[in-house]
N, C-alpha and C positions, 0 to 999 in steps of 0.2 A: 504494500500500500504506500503512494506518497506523502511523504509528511512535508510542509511545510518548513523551509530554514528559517522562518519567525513565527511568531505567532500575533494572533490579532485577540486580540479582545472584545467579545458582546457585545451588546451595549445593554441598558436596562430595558424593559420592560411593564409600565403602570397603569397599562389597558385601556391607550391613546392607540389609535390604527395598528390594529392586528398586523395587518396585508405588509404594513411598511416593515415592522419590526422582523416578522417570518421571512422576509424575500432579504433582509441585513441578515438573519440568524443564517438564515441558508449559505450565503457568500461565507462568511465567517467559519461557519462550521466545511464548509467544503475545503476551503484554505487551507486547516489547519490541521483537515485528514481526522477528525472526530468521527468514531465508533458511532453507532446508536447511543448505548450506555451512557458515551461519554456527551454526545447532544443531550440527550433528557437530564443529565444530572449539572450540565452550562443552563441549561433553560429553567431548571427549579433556580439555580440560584441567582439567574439572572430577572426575575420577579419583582417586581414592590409593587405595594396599596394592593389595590383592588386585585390588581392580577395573582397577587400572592397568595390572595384570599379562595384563590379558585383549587388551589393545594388542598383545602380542606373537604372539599368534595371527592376527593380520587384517593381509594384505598390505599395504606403503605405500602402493601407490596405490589402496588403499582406505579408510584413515584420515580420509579428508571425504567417505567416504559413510554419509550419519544410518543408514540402514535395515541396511548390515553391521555400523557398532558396533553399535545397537541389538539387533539379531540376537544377536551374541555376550553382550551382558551378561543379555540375558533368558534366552540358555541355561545360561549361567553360575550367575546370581543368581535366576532368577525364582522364582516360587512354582507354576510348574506339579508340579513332583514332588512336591509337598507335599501334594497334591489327595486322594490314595489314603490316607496315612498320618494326614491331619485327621478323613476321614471315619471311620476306626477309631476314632479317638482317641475321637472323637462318639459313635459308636456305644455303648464304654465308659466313658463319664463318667458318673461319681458325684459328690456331694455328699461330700467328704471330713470326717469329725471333726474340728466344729471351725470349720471354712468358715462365712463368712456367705454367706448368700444372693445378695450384692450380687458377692462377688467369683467366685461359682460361674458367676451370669450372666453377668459378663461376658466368663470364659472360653469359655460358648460360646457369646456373640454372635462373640469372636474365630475360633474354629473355624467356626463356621458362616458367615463371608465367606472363611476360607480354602476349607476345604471346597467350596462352591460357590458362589463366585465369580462363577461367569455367568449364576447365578440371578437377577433382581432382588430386590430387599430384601422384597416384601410373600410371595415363593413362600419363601425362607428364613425368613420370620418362621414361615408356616405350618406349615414343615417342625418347625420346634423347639419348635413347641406339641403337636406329635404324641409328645413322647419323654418320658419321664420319667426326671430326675432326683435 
């Protein structure tokens, strides 16, 4: 297995954007040639507040299995619920008085990767030239 000639460090975790923190754990842990074992037991202690709290749900001798925490913080934290209520959002977005155009976009380029997500970027670019603003 390759190992890494440095090592990188986590970051924390306090149950602010799941999606950003997993796709940073992922690079981090690929880098640095982590085990399973050895992800599930960087990721409990890479936890505070709320997220840490989500430890208390998941039996002990399941706390160094990667795919039960993980399980748990995605149900917790993730941004699947947020799928239905982006796309409303989308549906009704305006250009508000006032608004530059720069910050309008980029509100719904944000909506439109929550929104959907598992679209690739060239069918959601599509999607957001279909709507007006």
């Amino acid at each position: 297995m390759w190992r890494a000639k440095f090592k990188i460090n986590s970051q924390t975790f306090d149950g602010q954007s799941w999606i950003i923190f997993k796709t940073q754990f992922d690079v981090v842990s690929s880098t640095n040639g982590w085990t399973d074992f050895e992800k599930a037991s960087q990721l409990v202690v890479s936890l505070r507040g709320s997220a840490a709290e989500v430890l208390q749900g998941i039996p002990a001798d399941k706390l160094t299995d990667l795919m039960t925490i993980e399980n748990a913080l995605q149900s917790r934290f993730g941004d699947s619920h947020l799928t239905q209520f982006c796309r409303t959002e989308l549906k009704t977005r305006r250009q508000k008085p006032g608004e530059s155009l720069q910050v309008l976009a980029a509100d719904v380029e944000r909506l439109m990767s929550l929104a959907y997500a598992e679209c690739p970027l060239d069918v959601r670019e599509s999607l957001v030239f279909r709507r007006r603003y």
